[in-house]
C-alpha positions as CSV (number, residue, x, y, z in Angstrom):
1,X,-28.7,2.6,-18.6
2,X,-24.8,1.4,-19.1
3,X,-23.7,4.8,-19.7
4,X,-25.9,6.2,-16.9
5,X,-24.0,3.3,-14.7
6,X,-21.0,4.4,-15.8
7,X,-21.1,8.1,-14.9
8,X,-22.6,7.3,-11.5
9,X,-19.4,5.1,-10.9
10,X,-17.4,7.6,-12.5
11,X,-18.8,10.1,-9.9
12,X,-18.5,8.1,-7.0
13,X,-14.5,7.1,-7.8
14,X,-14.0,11.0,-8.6
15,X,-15.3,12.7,-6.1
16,X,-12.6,12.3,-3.4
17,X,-9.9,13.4,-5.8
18,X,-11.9,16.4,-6.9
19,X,-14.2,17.4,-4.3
20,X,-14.9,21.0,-6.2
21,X,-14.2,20.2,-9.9
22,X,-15.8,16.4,-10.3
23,X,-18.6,18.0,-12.2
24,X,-16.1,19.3,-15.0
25,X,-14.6,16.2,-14.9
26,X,-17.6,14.0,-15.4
27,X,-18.4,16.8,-18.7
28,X,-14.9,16.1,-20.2
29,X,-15.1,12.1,-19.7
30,X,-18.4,11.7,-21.3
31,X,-19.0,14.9,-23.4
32,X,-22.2,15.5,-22.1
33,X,-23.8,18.7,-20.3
34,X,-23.3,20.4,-16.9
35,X,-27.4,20.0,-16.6
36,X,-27.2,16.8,-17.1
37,X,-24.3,16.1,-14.5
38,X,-26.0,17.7,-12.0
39,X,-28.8,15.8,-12.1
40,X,-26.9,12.7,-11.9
41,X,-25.1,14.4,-9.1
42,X,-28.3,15.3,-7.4
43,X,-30.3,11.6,-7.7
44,X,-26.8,10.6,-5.9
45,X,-27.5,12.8,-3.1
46,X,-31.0,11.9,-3.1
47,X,-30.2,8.3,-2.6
48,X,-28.0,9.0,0.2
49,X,-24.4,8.1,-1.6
50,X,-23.4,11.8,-1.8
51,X,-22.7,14.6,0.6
52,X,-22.6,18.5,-0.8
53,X,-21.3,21.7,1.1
54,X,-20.9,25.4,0.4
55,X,-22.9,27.3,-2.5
56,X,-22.6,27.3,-5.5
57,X,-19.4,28.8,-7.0
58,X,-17.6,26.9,-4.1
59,X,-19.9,23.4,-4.0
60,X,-18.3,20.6,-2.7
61,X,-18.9,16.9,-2.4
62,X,-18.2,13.9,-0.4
63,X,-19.0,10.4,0.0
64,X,-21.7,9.6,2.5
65,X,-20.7,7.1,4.1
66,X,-23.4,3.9,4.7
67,X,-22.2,2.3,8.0
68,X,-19.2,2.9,10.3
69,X,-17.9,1.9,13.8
70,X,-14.9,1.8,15.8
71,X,-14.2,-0.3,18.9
72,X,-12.0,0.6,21.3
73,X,-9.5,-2.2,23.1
74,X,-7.3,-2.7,25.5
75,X,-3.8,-4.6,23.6
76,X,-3.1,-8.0,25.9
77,X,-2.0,-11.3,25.2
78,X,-5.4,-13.0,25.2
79,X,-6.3,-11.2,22.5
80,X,-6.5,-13.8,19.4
81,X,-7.0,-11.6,16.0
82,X,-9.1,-14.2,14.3
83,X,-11.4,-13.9,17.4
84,X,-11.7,-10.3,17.6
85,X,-12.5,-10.6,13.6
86,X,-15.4,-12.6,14.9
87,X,-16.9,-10.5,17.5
88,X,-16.7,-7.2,15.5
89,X,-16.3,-7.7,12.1
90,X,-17.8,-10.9,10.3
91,X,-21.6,-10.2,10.9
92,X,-20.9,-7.2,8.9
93,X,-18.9,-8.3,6.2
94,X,-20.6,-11.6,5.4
95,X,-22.9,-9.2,3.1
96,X,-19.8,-8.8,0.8
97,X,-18.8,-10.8,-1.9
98,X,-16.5,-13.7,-0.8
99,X,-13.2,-12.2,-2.6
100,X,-13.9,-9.0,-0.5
101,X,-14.4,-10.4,3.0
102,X,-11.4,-13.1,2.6
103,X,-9.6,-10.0,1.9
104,X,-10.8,-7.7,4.7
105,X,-10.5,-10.8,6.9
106,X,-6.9,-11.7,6.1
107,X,-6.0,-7.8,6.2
108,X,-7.4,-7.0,9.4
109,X,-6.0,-10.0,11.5
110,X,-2.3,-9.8,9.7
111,X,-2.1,-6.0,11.0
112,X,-4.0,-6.5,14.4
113,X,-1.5,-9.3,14.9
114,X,1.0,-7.0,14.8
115,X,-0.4,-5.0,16.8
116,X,-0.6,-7.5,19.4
117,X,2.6,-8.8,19.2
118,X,4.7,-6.0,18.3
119,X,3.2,-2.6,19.3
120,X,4.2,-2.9,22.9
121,X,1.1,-0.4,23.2
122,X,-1.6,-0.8,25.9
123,X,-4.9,0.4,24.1
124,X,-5.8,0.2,20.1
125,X,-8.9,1.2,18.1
126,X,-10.3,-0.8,15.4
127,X,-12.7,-0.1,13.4
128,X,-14.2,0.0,9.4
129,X,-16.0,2.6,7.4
130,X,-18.3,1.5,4.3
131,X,-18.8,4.0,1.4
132,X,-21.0,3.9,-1.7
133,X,-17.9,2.4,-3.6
134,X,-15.6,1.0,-1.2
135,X,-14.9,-0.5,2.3
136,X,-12.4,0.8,4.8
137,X,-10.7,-0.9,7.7
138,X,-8.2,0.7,10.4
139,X,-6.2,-0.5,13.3
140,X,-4.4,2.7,15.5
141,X,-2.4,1.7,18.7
142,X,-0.5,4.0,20.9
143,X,2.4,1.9,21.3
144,X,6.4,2.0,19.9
145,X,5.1,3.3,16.2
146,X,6.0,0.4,13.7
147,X,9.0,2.4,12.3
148,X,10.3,3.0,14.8
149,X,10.0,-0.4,16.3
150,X,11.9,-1.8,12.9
151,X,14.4,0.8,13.2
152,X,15.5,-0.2,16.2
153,X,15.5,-3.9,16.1
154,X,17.2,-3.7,13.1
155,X,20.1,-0.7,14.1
156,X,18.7,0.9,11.0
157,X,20.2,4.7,10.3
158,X,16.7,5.9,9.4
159,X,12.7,4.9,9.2
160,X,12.6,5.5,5.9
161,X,15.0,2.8,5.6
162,X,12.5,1.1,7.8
163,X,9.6,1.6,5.4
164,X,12.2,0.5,2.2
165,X,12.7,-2.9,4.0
166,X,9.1,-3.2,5.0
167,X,8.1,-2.9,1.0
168,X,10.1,-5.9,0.4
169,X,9.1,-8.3,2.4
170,X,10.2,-11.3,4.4
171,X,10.9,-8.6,6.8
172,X,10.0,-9.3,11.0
173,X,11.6,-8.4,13.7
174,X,10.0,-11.7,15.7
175,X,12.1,-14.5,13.7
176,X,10.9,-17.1,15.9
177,X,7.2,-16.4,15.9
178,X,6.8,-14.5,12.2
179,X,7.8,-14.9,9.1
180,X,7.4,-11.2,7.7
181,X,4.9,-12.2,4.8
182,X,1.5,-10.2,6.5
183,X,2.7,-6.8,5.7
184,X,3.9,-7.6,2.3
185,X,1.0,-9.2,0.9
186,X,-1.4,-6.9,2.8
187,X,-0.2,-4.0,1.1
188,X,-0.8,-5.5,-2.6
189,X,-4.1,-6.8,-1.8
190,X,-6.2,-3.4,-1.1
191,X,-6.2,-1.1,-3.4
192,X,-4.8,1.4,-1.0
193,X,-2.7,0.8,1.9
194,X,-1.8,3.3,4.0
195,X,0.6,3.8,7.7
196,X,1.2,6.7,9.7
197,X,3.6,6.6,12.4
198,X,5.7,8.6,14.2
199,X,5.3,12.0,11.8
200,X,5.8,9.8,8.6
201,X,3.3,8.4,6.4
202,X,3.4,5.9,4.1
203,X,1.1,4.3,1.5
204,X,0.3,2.1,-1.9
205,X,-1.8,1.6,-4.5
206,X,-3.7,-0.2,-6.5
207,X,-1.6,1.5,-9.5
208,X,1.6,0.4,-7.2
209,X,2.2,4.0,-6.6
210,X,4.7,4.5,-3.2
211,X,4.6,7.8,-0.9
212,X,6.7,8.7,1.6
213,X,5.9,11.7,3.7
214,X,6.8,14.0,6.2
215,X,3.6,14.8,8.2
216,X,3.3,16.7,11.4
217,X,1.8,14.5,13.6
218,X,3.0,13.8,17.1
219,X,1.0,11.0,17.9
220,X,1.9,8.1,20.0
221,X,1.9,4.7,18.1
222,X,0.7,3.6,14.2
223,X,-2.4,4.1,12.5
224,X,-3.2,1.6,9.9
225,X,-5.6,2.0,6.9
226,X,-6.8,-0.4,4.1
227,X,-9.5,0.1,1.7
228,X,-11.1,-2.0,-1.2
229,X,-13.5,-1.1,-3.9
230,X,-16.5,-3.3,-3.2
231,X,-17.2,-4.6,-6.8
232,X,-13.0,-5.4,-6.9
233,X,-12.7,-8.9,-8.4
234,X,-9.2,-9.8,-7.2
235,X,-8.7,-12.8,-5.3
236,X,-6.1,-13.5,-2.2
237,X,-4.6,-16.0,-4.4
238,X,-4.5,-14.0,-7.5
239,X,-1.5,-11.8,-5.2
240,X,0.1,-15.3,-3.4
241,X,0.9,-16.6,-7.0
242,X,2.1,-13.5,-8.2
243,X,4.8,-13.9,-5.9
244,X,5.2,-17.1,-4.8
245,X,3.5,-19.1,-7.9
246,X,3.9,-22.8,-8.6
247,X,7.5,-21.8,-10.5
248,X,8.7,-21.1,-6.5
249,X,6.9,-24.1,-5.3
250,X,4.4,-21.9,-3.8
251,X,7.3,-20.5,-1.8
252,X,7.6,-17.1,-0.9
253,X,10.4,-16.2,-3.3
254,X,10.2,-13.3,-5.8
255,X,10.2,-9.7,-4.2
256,X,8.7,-6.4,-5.5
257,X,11.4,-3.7,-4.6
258,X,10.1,0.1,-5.3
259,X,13.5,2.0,-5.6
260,X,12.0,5.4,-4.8
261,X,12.1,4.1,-1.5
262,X,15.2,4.3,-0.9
263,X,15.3,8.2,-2.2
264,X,15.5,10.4,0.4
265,X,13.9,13.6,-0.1
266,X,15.7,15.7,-3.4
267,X,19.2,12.9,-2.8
268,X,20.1,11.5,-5.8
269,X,20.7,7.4,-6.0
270,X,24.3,7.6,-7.0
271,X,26.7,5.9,-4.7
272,X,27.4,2.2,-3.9
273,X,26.3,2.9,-0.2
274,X,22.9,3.8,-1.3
275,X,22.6,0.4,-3.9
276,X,23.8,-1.5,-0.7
277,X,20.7,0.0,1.1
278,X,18.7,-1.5,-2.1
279,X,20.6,-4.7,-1.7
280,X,19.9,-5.4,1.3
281,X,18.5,-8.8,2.5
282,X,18.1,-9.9,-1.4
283,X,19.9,-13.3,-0.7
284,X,16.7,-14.2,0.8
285,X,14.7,-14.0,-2.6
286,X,15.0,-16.0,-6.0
287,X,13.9,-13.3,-8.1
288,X,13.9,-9.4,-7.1
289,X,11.6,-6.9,-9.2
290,X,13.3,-3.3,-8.8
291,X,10.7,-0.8,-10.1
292,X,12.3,2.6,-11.3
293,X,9.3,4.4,-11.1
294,X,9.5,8.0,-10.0
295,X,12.8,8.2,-11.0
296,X,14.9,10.3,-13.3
297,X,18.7,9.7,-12.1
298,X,20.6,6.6,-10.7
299,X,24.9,7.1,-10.5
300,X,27.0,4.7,-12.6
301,X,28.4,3.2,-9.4
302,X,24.7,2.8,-8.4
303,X,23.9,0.6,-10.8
304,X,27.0,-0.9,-11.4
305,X,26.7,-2.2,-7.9
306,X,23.4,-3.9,-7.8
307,X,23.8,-5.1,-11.8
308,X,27.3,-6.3,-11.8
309,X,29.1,-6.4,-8.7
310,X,26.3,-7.5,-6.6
311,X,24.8,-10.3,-9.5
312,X,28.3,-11.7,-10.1
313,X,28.6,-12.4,-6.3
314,X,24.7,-14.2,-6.2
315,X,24.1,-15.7,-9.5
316,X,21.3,-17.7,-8.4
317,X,19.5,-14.6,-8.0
318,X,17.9,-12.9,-10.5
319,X,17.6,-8.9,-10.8
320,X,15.0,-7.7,-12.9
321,X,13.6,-4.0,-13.9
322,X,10.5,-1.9,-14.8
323,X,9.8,1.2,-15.2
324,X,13.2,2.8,-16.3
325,X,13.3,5.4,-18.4
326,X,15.7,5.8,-21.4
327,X,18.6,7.2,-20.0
328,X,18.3,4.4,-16.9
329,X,17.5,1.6,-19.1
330,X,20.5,1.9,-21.7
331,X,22.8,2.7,-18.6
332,X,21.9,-0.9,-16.6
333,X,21.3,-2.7,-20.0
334,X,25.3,-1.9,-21.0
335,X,26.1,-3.1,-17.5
336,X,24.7,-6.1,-17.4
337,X,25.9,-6.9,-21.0
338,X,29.7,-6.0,-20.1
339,X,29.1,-8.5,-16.9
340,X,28.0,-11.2,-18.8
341,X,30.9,-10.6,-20.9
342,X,33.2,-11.2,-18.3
């Protein structure tokens, strides 16, 4: 019955990925038959968590989903998030387990805050879709677009540069009213998160993977998605201590910082103008995670100006790094070795 279990989850997690080859898949993972795949495949269509299309040299399959609505609203200022929570979502959601819902709860009304506050749109759809292994929120607007809303409060050059300052955090464009957490800690609770705005999209994962694409899509304002794995056990508080633990004083302190970010297109990260677009608004953090993941090249000057020039200047801050490879590693290692020398 475990195993069983197992290749129905298996199945269910696939499926997206590999619409026309999950079958082969599910035969590799668990050495077993294409007979007896397809009848696990068919008691999932039978119980209503599956969806299949096309014959049978082309069969495809998707999840079904169980429930789904959107709500349509016009954006004002007597529009409380918490309330709107209330009205559409909580009935539903209450069925969940705790972790899920105070996850789904504090996702939806950090974004729709936004949306609120910031948009400077006039209508917004929200809305969630449960599948057999997962729950999905969205909030679309047709307002400014988020990018470009950061862009331009902030004279950026770029909105990728918007999205790179967005990933770390402590990032609003409201001072007075925000403090620029939502986004951040939103994005690390789901196991995907995912924005589309103004022909780019942008999105993480659960395996703190970071895209940024070119998409054609001329649509007014920013579309918003989240989604969770229903039997997920993490915990809201399981993410605020990762980054602002009892070391911080419970302080919003230590920054995760995805340098493919700040990689546009095929550029490589070689000058001191591109670390300085890294660098930015670090003096606002205790401890700053760069993640090299994704990619192969950084410049000498590169480094040398976020490992040596850049730490010598704010000693009270501390640079870390993951993900390197070899020829990275050895390169900011020798750096920061020759700094601490001087």
């Amino acid at each position: 019955m475990k195993t069983s279990n197992k290749i129905r989850d298996f199945i269910l997690d696939k499926v997206e990925k590999q619409p026309e080859s999950v079958a082969h898949a599910v035969m590799k993972e668990f050495g077993i038959s294409r007979q007896a795949v397809s009848q696990h495949i068919r008691n999932l269509i039978k119980e209503g968590l599956l969806l299949a299309e096309g014959n049978t040299r082309q069969r495809r399959y998707q999840l079904k989903p169980i429930a789904g609505k959107a709500f349509p609203l016009a954006i004002n200022s007597d529009l409380a998030e918490h309330d709107v929570w209330i009205q559409y979502f909580a009935e539903y959601f209450k069925h969940f387990k705790e972790n899920i819902n105070d996850i789904c709860n504090y996702g939806f009304t950090e974004i729709f805050n936004n949306t609120i506050d910031h948009s400077e749109g006039s209508h917004a759809v929200i809305g969630y879709t449960h599948l057999p292994n997962k729950i999905q929120l969205f909030v679309s607007d047709d307002g400014i677009g988020i990018f470009n809303k950061i862009t331009s409060e902030l004279k950026l050059t770029d909105n990728r540069e918007a999205i790179l300052e967005l990933s770390k955090g402590k990032l609003t464009t409201d001072p007075q009213n925000h403090t620029g957490e939502g986004i951040f800690f939103t994005t690390r609770m789901f196991d995907k998160f995912s924005i589309l705005s103004g022909g780019l999209y942008f999105s993480h994962n659960l395996f703190d993977d970071w895209l940024i694409e070119d998409k054609e899509d001329e649509t007014k304002g920013t579309f918003v998605r989240m989604e969770i794995e229903t039997k997920s056990n993490r915990t809201m508080q399981e993410i605020f201590n990762k980054y602002s633990g009892e070391e911080y004083d419970y302080g919003f302190k230590r920054t995760h910082v995805p340098v493919l970010l700040a990689k546009y297109r095929e550029e490589k990260l070689v000058s001191r103008s591109q670390a300085k677009r890294i660098l930015a608004r670090f003096d606002r953090f205790e401890e700053v995670l760069l993640n090299f993941t994704g990619i192969d090249f950084i410049g000498q000057a590169f480094a040398d100006e976020i490992f040596r020039v850049y730490s010598q200047k704010h000693r009270n801050i501390k640079i870390l790094w993951i993900g390197a490879n070899s020829r990275i590693d050895s390169m900011i290692r020798a750096i920061t070795s020759s700094a601490k020398g001087n």
